[in-house]
N, C-alpha and C positions, 0 to 999 in steps of 0.2 A: 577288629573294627568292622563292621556292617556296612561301609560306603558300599554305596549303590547296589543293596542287595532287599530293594523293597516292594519284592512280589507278597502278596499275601500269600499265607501256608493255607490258611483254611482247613486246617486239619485233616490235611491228605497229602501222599504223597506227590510226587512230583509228575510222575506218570498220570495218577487218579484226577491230580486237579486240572492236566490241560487238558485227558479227555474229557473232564467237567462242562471249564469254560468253551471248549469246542460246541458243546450238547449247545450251552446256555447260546451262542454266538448264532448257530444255524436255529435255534427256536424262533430269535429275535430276529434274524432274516424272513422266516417262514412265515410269521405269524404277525410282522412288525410292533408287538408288546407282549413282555414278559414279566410274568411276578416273580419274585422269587425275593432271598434275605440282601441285604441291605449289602451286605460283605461282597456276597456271591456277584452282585449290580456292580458295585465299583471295580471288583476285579475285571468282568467281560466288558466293562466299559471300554478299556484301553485293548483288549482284543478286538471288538469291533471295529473301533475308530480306525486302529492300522489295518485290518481288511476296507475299510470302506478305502481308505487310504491306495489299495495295493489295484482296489476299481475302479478309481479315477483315471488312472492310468491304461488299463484297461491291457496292456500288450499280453504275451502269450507269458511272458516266463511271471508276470505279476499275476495271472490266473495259475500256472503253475504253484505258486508258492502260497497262494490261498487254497486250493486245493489242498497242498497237501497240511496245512494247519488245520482246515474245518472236517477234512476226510469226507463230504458228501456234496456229491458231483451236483447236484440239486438247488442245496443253498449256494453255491460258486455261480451254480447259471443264475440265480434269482439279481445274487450279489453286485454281477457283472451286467445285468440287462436292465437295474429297473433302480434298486438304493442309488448305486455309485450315480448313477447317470443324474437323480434328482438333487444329485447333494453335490454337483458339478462345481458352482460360482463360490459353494461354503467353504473355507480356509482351516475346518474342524471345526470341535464341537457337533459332532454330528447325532451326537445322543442324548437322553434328557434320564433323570433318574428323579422319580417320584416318592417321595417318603409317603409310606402308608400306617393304617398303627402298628401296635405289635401283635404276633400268632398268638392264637390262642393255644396253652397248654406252656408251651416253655419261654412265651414272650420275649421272643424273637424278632426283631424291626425288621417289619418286611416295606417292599419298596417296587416299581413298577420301571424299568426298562424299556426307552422306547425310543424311535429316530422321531429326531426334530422334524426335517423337513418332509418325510417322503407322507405321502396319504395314506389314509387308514382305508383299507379296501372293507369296504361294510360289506357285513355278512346280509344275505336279505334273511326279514325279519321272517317269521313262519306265519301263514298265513292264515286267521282263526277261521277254523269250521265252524257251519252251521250247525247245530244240533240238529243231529238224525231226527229225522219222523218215522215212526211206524208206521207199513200199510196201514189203513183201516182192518178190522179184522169183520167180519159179515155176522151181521146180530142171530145168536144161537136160539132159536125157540122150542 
């Protein structure tokens, strides 16, 4: 019987898929949205949720044990200084999953990853140059 053994395989071992979902987890910290398959989204959803989980609380041994699930000291500071904090008064739920169409080539349903509450830190947009002028060049007679 399968009681309560409803992680998805994803077609990788056991090892491959949590350093997967690890990858996909610290993206979605770094980056606050990620694209990826539909599968791969609902899997790191329940990854996330319990790390944002482990940064509400914020003490040392709840940073320890995200540390050592995400493996990069980086996303753990991000996780602890800036998500947890904005997603304080939320009870869960703290991520959204966007269905997009499907890839092209093996139509694939992909789907977009992202925290509800925290802001999207805008990238500034690139600023258009003016089109170069040529010196004048001195009339050749």
């Amino acid at each position: 019987m399968r009681h309560l053994k409803r992680t998805a395989k994803l077609g990788r071992t056991g090892q491959h898929r949590n350093a997967m979902l690890a990858n996909l987890v610290c993206s979605l910290i770094k980056h606050k949205r990620i694209t990826t398959s539909l599968a791969k989204a609902k899997a790191a959803r329940s990854v996330a949720e319990k790390m944002v989980t482990l940064g509400k609380s914020g003490s040392l041994h709840d940073r320890r044990l995200a540390s050592a699930r995400l493996h990069q000291a980086d996303a753990v500071k991000i996780l602890f200084t800036e998500i947890a904090p904005a997603q304080k008064e939320r009870r869960g739920g703290y991520t959204r999953i966007v269905k997009l169409g499907q890839r092209q080539g093996d139509a694939g349903q992909l789907a977009i990853l992202e925290w509800v509450d925290v802001p999207m830190t805008e990238t500034p947009a690139p600023a258009e140059k003016a089109p170069e002028t040529k010196p004048a060049e001195p009339d050749k007679k």
